[in-house]
VOGU-3710 file (C-alpha; in Angstrom, 3 decimals, decimal comma):
1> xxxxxxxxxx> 47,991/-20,947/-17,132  47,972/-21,167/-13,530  43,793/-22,295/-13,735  45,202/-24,777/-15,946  47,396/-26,084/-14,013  44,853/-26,363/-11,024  42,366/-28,084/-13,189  45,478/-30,825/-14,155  46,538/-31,225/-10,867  43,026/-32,375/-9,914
11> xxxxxxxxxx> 41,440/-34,191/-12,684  42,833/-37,484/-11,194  40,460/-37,049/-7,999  37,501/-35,334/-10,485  38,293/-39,191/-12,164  38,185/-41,075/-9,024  34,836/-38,790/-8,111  33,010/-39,637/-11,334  34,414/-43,002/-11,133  32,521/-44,154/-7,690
21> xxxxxxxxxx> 29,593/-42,497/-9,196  29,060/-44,388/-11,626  30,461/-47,820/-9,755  27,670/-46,925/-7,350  25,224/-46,541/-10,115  25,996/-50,068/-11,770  25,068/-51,518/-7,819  21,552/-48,986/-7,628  21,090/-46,932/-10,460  18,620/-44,676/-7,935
31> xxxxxxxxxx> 22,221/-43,999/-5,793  23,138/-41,354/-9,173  20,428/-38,970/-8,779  21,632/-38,853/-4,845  25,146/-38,630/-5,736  25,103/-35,555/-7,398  21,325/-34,239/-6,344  21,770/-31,074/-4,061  18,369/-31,310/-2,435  19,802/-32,913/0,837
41> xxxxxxxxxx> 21,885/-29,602/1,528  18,953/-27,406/1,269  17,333/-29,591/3,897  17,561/-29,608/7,823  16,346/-32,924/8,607  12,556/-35,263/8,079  9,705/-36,458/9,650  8,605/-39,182/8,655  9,828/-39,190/5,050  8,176/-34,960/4,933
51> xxxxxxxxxx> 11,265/-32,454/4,762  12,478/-29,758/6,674  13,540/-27,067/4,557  16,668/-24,909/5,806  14,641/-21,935/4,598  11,581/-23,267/7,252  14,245/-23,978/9,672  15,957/-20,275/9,282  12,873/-18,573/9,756  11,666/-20,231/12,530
61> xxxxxxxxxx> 15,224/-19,602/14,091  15,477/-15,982/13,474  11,844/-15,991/14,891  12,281/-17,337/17,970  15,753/-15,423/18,979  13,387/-12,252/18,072  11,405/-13,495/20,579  13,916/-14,555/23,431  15,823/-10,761/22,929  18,736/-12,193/22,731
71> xxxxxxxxxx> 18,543/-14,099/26,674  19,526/-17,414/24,559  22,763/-18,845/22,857  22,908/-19,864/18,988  22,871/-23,337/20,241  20,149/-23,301/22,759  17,940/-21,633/20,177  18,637/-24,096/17,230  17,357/-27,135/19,417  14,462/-25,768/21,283
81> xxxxxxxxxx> 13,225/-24,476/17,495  13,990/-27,800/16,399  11,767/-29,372/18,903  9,191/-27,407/18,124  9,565/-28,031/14,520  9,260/-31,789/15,341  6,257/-31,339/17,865  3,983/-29,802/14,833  4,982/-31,841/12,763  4,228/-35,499/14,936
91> xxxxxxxxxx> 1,190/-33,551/16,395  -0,041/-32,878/12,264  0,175/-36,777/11,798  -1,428/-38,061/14,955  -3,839/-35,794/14,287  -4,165/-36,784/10,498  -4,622/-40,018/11,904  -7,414/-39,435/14,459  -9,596/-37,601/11,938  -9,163/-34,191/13,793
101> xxxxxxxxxx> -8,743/-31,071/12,038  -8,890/-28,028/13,344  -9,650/-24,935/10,643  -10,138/-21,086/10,803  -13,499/-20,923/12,715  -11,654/-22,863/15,225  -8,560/-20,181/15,306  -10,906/-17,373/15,246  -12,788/-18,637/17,941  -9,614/-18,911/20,457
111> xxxxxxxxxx> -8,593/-15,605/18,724  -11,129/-13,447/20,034  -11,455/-15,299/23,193  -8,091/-14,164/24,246  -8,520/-11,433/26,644  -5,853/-8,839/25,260  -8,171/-9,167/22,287  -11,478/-9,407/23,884  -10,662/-6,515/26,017  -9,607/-4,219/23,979
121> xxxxxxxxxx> -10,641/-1,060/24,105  -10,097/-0,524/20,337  -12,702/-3,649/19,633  -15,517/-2,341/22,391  -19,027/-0,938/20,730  -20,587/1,535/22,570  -22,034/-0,688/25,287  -18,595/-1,899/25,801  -18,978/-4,973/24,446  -16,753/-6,480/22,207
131> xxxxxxxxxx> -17,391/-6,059/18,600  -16,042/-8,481/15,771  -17,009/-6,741/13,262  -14,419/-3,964/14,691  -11,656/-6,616/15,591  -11,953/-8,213/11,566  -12,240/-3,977/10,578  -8,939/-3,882/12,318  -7,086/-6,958/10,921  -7,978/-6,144/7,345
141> xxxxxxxxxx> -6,619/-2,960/7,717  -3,407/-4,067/8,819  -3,192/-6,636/5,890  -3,667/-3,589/3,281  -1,959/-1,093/5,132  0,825/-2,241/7,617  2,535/-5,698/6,290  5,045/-5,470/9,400  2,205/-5,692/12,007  0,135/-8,215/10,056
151> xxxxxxxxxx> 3,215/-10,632/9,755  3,337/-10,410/13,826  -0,364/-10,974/13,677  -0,473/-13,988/11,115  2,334/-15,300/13,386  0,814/-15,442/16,055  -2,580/-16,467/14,738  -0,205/-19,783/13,522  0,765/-20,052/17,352  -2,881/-20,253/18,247
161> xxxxxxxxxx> -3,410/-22,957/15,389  -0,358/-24,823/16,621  -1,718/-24,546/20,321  -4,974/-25,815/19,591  -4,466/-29,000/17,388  -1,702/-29,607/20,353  -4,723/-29,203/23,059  -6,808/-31,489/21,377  -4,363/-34,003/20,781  -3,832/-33,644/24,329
171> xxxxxxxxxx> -7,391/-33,724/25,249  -7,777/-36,970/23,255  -4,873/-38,715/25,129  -6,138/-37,055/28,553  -9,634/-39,241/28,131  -8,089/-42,120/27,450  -6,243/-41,737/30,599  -8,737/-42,293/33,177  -8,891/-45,064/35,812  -11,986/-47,600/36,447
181> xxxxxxxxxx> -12,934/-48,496/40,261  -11,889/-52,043/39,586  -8,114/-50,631/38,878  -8,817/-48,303/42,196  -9,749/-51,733/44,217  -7,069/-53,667/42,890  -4,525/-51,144/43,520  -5,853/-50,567/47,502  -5,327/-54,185/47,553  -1,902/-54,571/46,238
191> xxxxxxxxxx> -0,393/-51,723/48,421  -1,979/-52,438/51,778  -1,566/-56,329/51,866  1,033/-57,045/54,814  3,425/-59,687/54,680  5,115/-61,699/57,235  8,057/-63,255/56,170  11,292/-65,495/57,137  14,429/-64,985/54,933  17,662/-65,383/54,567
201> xxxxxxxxxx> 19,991/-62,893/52,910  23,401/-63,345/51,031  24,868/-60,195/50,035  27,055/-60,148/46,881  30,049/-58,273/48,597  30,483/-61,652/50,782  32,059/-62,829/47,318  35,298/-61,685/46,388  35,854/-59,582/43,025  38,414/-61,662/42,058
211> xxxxxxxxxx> 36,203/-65,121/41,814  34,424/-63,803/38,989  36,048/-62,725/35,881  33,611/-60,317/33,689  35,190/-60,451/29,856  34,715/-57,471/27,291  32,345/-59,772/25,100  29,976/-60,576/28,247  29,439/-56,699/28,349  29,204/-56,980/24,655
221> xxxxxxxxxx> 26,472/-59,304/24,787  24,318/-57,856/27,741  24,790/-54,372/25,503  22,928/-56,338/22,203  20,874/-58,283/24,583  19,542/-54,470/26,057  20,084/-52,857/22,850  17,215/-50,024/24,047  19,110/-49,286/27,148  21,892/-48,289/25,224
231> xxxxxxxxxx> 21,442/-46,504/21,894  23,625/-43,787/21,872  23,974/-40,707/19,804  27,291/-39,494/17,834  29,624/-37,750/20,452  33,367/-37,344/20,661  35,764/-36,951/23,348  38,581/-34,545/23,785  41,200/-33,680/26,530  43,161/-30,740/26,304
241> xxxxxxxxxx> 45,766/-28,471/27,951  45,351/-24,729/29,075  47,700/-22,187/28,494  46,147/-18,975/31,153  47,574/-15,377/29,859  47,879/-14,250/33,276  49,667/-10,745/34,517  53,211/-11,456/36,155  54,123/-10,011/39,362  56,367/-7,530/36,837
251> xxxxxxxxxx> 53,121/-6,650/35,013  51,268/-6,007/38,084  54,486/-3,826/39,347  54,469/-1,765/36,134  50,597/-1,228/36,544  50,587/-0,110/40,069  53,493/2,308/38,984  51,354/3,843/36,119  48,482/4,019/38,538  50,519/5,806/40,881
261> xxxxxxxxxx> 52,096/8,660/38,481  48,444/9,346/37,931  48,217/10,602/41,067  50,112/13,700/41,341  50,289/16,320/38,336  52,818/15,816/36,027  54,671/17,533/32,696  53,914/15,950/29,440  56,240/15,588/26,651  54,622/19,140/25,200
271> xxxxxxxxxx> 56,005/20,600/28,702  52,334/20,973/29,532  51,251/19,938/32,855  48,733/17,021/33,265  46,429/17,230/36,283  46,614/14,754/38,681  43,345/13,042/40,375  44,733/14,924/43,535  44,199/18,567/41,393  41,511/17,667/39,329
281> xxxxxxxxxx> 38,038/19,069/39,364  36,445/17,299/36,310  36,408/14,236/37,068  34,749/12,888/34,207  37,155/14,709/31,580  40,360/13,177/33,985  38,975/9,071/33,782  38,394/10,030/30,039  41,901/11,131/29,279  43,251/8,676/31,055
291> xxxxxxxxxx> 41,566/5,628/29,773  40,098/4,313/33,144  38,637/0,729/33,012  35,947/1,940/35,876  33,372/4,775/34,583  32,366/7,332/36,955  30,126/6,833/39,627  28,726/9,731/41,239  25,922/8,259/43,666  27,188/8,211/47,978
301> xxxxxxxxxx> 28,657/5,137/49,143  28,343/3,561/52,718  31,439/1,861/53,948  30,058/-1,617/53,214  29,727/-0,676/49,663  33,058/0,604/50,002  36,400/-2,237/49,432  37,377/-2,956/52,882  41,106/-2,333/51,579  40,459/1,935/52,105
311> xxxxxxxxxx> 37,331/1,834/53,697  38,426/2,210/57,447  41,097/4,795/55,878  37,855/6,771/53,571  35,670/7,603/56,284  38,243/8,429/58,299  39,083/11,171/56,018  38,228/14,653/54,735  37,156/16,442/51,453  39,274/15,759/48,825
321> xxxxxxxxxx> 41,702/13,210/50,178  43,419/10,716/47,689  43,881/7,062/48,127  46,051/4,378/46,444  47,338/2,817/44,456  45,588/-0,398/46,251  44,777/-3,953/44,804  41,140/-4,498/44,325  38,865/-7,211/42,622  41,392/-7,952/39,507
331> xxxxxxxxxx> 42,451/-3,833/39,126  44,861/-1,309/40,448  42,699/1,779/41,603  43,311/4,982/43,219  40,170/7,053/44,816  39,375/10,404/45,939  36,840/11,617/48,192  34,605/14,558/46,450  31,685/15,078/48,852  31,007/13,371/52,463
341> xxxxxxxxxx> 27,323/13,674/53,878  24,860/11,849/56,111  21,582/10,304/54,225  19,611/7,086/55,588  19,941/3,714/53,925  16,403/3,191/53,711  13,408/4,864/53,004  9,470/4,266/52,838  7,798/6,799/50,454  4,031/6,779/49,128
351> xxxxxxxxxx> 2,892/8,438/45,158  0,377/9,202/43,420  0,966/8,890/39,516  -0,155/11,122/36,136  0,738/9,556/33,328  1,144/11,438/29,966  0,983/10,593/26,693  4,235/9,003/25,673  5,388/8,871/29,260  6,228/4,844/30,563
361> xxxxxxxxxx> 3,530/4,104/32,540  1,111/5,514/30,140  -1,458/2,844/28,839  -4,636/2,845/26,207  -6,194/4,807/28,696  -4,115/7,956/28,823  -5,019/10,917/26,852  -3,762/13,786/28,845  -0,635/15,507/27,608  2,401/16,576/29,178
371> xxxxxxxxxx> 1,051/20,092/30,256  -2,371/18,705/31,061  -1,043/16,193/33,007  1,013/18,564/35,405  -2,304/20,930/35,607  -3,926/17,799/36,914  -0,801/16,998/39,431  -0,769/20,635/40,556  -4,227/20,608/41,208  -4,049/17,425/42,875
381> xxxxxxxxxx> -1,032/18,544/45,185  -2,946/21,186/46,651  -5,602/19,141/47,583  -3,528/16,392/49,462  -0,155/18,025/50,550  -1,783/18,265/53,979  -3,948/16,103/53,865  -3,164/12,308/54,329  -6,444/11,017/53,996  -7,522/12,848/50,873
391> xxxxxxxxxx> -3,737/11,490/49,256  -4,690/7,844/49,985  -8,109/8,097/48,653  -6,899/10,022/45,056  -3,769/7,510/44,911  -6,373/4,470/44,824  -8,206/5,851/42,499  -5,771/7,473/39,933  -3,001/5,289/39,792  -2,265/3,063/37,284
401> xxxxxxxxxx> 0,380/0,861/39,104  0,623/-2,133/41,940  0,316/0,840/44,267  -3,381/1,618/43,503  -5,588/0,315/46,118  -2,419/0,339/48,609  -2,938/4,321/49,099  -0,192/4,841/46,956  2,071/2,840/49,256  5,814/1,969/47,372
411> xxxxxxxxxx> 7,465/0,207/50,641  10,732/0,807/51,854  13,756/0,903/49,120  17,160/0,698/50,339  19,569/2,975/48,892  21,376/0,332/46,637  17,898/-0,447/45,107  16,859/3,398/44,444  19,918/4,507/42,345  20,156/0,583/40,553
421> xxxxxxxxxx> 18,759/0,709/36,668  15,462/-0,609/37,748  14,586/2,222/39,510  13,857/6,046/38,463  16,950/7,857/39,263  14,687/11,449/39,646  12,502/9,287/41,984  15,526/8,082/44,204  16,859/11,448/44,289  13,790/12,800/45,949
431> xxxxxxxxxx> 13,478/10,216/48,156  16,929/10,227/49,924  17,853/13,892/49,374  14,800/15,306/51,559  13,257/14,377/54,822  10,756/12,933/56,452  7,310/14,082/55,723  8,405/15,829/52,878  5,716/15,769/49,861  6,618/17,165/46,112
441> xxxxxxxxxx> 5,086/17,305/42,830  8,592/15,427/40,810  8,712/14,598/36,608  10,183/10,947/35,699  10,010/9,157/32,873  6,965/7,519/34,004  5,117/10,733/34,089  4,150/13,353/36,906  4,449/11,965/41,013  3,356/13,187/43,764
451> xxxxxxxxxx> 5,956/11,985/46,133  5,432/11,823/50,014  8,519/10,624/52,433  6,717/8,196/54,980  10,201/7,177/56,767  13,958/7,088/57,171  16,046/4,704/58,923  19,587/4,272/59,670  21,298/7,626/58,537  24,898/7,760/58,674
461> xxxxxxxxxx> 28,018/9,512/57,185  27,893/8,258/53,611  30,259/10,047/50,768  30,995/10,236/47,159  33,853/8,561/45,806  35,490/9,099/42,244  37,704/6,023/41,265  40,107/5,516/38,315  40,923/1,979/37,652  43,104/0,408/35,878
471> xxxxxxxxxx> 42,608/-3,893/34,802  45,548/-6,366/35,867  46,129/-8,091/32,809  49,588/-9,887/31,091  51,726/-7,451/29,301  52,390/-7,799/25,519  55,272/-9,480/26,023  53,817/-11,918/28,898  50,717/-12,622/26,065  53,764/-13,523/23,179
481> xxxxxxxxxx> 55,490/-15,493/25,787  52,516/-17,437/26,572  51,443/-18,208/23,224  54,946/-19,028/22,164  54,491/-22,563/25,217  51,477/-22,998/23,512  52,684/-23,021/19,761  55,474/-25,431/21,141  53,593/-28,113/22,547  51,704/-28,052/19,565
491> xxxxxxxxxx> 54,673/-28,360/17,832  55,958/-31,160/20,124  52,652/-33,175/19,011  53,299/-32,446/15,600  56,211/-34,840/15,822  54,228/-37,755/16,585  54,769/-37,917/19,814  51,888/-38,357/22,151  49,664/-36,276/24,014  50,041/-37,516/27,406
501> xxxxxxxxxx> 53,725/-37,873/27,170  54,461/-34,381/26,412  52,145/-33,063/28,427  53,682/-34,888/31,638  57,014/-33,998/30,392  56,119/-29,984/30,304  54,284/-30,662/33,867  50,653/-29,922/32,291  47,203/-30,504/33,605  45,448/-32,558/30,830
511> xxxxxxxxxx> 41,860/-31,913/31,510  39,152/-33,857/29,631  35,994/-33,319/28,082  33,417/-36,339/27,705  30,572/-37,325/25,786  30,551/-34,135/23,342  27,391/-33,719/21,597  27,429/-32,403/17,534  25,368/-29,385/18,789  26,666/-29,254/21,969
521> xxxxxxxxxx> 28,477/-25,685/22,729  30,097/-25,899/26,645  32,803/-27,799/26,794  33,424/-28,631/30,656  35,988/-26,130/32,340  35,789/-23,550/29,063  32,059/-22,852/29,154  31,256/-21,770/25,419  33,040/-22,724/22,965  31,023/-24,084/20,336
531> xxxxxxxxxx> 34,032/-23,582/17,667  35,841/-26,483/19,317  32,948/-28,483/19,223  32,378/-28,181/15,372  36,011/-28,678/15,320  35,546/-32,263/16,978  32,993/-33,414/15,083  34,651/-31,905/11,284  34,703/-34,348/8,502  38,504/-34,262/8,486
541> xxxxxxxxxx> 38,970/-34,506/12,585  39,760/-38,037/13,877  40,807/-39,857/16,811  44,137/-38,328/17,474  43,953/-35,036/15,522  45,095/-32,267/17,825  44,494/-28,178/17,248  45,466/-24,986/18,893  42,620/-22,851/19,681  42,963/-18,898/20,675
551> xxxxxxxxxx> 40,548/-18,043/23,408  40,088/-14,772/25,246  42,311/-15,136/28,006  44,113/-18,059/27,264  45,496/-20,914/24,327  44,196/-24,229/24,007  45,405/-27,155/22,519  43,122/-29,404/21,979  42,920/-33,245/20,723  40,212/-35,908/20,000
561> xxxxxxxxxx> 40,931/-38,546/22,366  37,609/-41,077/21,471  34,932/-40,824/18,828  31,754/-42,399/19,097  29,157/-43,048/16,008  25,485/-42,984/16,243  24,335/-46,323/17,881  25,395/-48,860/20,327  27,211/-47,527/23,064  30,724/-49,033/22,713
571> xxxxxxxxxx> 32,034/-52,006/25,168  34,713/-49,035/26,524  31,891/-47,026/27,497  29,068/-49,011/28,920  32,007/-51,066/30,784  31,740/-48,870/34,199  27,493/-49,633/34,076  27,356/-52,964/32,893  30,114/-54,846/34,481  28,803/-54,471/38,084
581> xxxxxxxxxx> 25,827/-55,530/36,839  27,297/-58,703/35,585  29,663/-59,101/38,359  26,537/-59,495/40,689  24,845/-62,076/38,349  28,357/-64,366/38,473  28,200/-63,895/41,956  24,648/-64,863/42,393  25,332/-67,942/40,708  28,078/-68,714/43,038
591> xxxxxxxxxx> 25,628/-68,064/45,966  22,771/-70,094/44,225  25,060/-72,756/44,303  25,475/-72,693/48,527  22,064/-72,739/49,476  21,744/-76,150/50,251  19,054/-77,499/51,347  14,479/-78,088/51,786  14,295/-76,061/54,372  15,340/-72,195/55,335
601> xxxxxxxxxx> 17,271/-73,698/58,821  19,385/-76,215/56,525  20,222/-73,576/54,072  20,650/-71,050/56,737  23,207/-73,818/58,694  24,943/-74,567/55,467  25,862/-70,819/54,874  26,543/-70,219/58,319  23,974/-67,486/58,681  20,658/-66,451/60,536
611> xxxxxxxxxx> 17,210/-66,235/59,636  15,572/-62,685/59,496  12,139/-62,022/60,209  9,935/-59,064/58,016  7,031/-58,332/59,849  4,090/-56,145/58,356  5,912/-55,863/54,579  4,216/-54,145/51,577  4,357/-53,467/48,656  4,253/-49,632/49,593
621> xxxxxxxxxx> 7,228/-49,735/51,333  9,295/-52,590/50,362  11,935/-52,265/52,712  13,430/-55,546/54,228  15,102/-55,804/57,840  18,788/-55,443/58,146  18,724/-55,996/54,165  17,261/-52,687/52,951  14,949/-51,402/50,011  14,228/-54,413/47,919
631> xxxxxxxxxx> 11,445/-54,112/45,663  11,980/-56,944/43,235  12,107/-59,827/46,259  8,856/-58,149/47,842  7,091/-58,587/44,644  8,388/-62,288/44,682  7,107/-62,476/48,767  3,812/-60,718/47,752  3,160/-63,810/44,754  4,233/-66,493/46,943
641> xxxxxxxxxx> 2,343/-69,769/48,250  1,951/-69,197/51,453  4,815/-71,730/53,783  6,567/-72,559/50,740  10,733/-72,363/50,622  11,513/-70,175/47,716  15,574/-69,737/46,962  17,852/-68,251/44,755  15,638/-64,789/44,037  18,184/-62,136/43,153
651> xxxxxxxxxx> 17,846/-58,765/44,712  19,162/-55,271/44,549  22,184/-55,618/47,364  21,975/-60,010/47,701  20,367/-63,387/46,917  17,709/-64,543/48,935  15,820/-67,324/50,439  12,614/-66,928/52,147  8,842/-68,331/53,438  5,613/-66,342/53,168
661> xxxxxxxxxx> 4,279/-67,269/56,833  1,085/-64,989/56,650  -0,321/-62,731/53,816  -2,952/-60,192/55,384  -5,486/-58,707/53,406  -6,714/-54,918/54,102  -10,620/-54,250/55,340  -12,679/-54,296/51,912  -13,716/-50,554/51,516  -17,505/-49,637/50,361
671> xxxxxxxxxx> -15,920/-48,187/47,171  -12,641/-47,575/45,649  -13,467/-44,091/44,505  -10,551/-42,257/46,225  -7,798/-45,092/44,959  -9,336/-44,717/41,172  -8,807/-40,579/41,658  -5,659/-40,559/42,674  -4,383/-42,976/39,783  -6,072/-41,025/37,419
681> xxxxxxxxxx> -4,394/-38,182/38,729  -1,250/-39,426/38,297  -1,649/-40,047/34,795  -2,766/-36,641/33,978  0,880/-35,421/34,007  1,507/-38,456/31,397  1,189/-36,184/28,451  4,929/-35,384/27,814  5,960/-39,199/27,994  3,191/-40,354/25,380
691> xxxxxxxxxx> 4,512/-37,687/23,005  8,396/-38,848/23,790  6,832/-42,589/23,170  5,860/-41,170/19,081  8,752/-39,691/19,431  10,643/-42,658/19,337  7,949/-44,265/17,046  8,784/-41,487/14,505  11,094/-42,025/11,679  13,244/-38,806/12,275
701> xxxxxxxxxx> 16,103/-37,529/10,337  18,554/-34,483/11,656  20,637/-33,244/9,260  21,367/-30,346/11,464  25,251/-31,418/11,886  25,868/-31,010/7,950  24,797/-27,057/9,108  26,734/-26,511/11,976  29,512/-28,558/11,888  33,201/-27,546/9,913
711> x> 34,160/-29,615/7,515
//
């Protein structure tokens, strides 16, 4: 009964539905098929009229985050794989277009030209040449035997198709991008002429704002007068206010006080005792237990790695004295010193390196196993422990690292380097727990060293520190109490009254967010957030609808202030770029209108001004006396009849009026050979824009929202 029920409360909108179906069918009977055909959701966008699947789109996604490890946001992948969906695809019609096609003799030639492949040992015949026969061997066993590996290699024999029909695309535009000598002569001439001129200059800021009046449908007009300057895409604004769960002064007191108890042993509620970090000798076992938010750290610290609340207080002290509790970088911590030595901070060692099958630095070229590999380091060692000369000579010419050729040489490594993940912890622990000239046959993961101390510097007290910590952050009833202010103002808004006025009421910073982009994912002062995004741009989200978000660390409420569709910027938004603009043509007018009379004295008299002189002017370096850069009048100046009175010529910062007195030509060269170079040079780097240009040319549709959007 209750499906029933359901189906009668909604066959008036199934009616409606079915009804504006068919209403749109009567209008274009090819509008039915689209009404109910589900092709569009299964798609991802078009170029030119050819579809992007989802499916294509998904696997190209998952491909490239497979490739990035995981370094890049959901976002950040879905557009760059989106780019390079659109790329093939305008690159496949140009090409189309031009009559090139490139095909598998084409791929297999880059294929085995690429020296990973070419150099192979696995591909080398017995002269140590590369063999195709081996390399095709090789491929068709991988397609029978191993479909894992051959996906990776058909993959990236597509990449190498891709690559190629983009290089000749790009080599086709490239040699149409030269530069003749005649360009190369007429550019020497245009940017070595010198100009001497007279002008006069009216600046716009010698009219008042308030004489010109710039009305919402002038910037209307200049928009649809410049409709390529400002075609906008779909974005949505939204301010909102932050509730912070911070820890009160009465959380941080209770923490500190359970930090504290921690300190000396104590009876439990079994009437067992509990070890205190003063009594405790496994460390490990005690931050365990106790549910520290700082792990064990068991390498020596100098007092600058030390917090400079204890640190004059720590190496001050003894064996198995206790600090705290103290404040440090957002916890409550108390410390204990287990050890106290003296080591350098710095040292400068040398190696030589035998690699073993399945060790880290082993390559295509190891064959020795573990135990051959240490007979060979053994048997090494006693040939160069005492002997320097004989080490440098075997280190250049056994080791497979940056340190062959270099006698082995590693440099100095500080201590913080040695014991960081990057480096071999066995390594750093030879290195800074002997001395000077010490030399040792040591196992890492890389394989078997033969490690020789070189130098020390800067030894000093240093000790070992164990640290429990515990995190400042709000109490449960701090995090109920804050979400409670947040659930209120939402409630406030739910009343119909408005954002701003509740906000100011309640003393809240309103912070906004501009220009949000559908498949944008930072929102400014949040970082990401990509669910309010998808939020803002919903099907059911309009100007005005408000939401409270839960974030770690903190409540949001959240509401669209301004929506923007796909198009024309609106007069709101282009206002701040447009109206100075205008402004400075209304005021040019005004000026046009005082510069009276035939000569540049008269008009300079009648605006109660002075004439300026430019002396040695080009187009180079358009720069103006006392009137700054101004391209646009030197490109008038450069075109004028010589002694001629030209007025009225707007500029960047002014109007002008001015005379030409002498236009100086540069020495004719022999040949133009070095001007035609460099332009041609500077067009080389024109690739990118060309492909934007067809870009633009393209008939492209993203469907992408309709993906990642909530509706």
């Amino acid at each position: 009964m209750a499906v029933l029920s359901k189906i009668r409360e909604r066959s008036m909108f199934l009616i409606i539905i079915i009804g504006l179906a068919l209403f749109a069918f009567v209008l274009d009977p090819s509008t039915l098929g689209d009404f109910f055909n589900s092709n569009k959701v299964n798609e991802i966008g078009e170029v030119n009229g050819e579809s992007i699947s989802r499916q294509e789109f998904a696997d190209e996604l998952e491909s490239y985050k497979q490739q990035r490890g995981g370094r890049v946001s959901e976002m950040q992948a879905v557009k760059a794989v989106w780019n390079n969906i659109l790329r093939q695809k305008i690159y496949k019609n140009q090409l189309e277009e031009a009559g090139i096609s490139v095909g598998e003799a084409d791929v297999w030639k880059e294929l085995i030209n690429v020296p990973s492949v070419k150099n192979n040992p696995q591909y080398l015949n017995e002269a140590g040449l590369f063999d195709e026969s081996k390399f095709k061997q090789f491929l068709a066993d991988t397609k029978e035997n191993n479909p894992q590996l051959w996906s990776a290699w058909s993959n990236y024999m597509n990449q190498i198709k891709t690559n190629t029909e983009r290089n000749a695309y790009d080599n086709l535009i490239n040699a149409g991008l030269g530069a003749s000598l005649k360009e190369g002569e007429a550019d020497y001439f245009i940017n070595n002429t010198k100009l001497n001129t007279q002008f006069i200059f009216i600046p716009y800021s010698s009219i008042v704002d308030s004489l010109v009046n710039v009305t919402k449908s002038d910037i209307a007009n200049y928009i649809k007068e410049n409709e390529a300057d400002f075609k906008v895409d779909e974005s949505r604004d939204i301010s909102y206010v932050k509730f912070d769960i911070t820890a009160t002064p009465e959380d941080e007191a209770a923490i500190k006080d359970e930090v504290s108890k921690l300190l000396e042993d104590s009876i439990d509620r079994n009437k067992q005792t509990v070890v205190g970090l003063k009594n405790a000798t496994n460390y490990k076992e005690f931050l365990n237990e106790n549910d520290s938010d700082i792990n064990l750290d068991e390498n020596f610290k100098f007092k600058k790695d030390i917090s400079n609340v204890i640190s004059e207080k720590v190496f001050a002290g003894s064996k198995g004295d206790v600090f705290g509790p103290y404040k440090d970088k957002g916890f409550f911590k108390i410390s204990k010193i287990t050890e106290i030595s003296k080591m350098p901070d710095s040292v400068k060692a040398s190696h030589i390196l035998i690699p073993f099958v399945g060790s880290q630095a082993a390559n295509n070229e190891t064959t020795k196993t573990e135990a051959q590999a240490k007979k060979t380091v053994d048997s090494i060692f006693n040939l160069v422990k005492r002997n320097k000369a004989k080490y440098t000579e075997i280190a250049n010419e056994v080791n497979p690292d940056g340190t062959k050729g270099k006698g082995g040489d590693i440099g100095w490594v500080n201590y913080t380097a040695a014991f960081s993940p990057n480096f071999d912890a066995d390594f750093a622990n030879y290195m800074f727990n002997n001395k000077k000239g010490d030399i040792n046959v040591v196992k890492t993961k890389f394989g078997f060293h033969i490690i020789r101390i070189d130098d020390q510097k800067n030894a000093q007290k240093v000790v070992k520190l164990v640290t429990f910590g515990r995190k400042i952050v709000a109490s449960e009833a701090t995090e109920n109490a804050v979400f409670q202010k947040a659930e209120q103002f939402a409630l406030e808004l739910s009343k119909e009254r408005r954002f701003t006025e509740v906000s100011k009421e309640n003393k809240y910073l309103i912070r906004p967010a501009v220009g949000l982009k559908v498949l944008d994912e930072n929102v400014p002062g949040l970082g990401n957030q990509r669910q309010i995004v998808s939020w803002a741009f919903g099907a059911n989200t309009k100007v005005g609808t408000f939401k409270r978000f839960d974030l770690e660390g903190s409540h949001i409420v959240a509401i669209v202030s301004s929506k923007v569709d796909k198009g024309l910027s609106p007069v709101n938004k282009a206002s701040a770029r447009v109206k100075p603009i205008l402004k400075n043509r209304k005021k040019a007018e005004i000026i046009r209108a005082k510069l009276n009379g035939n000569t540049l004295q008269e008009i300079a008299n009648s605006n109660n001004t002075a004439i300026k002189t430019g002396t040695n002017v080009t187009l180079k370096s358009p720069t103006l006396s006392g009137a700054g850069s101004e391209p646009k009048i030197v490109g008038a100046m450069y075109n004028a009849e010589l002694n001629k009175v030209y007025k009225g010529i707007e500029g960047n910062r002014g109007v002008y009026a001015f005379v030409v007195t002498k236009k100086e030509l540069p020495t004719a060269l022999p040949n133009y050979e070095a001007s035609r170079k460099r332009i041609a040079q500077s067009r080389k780097g024109l690739n990118y824009r060309i492909f934007e240009s067809i870009k633009k040319a393209t008939e492209v549709k993203d469907y992408r929202a309709n993906m990642y959007v909530s509706n």
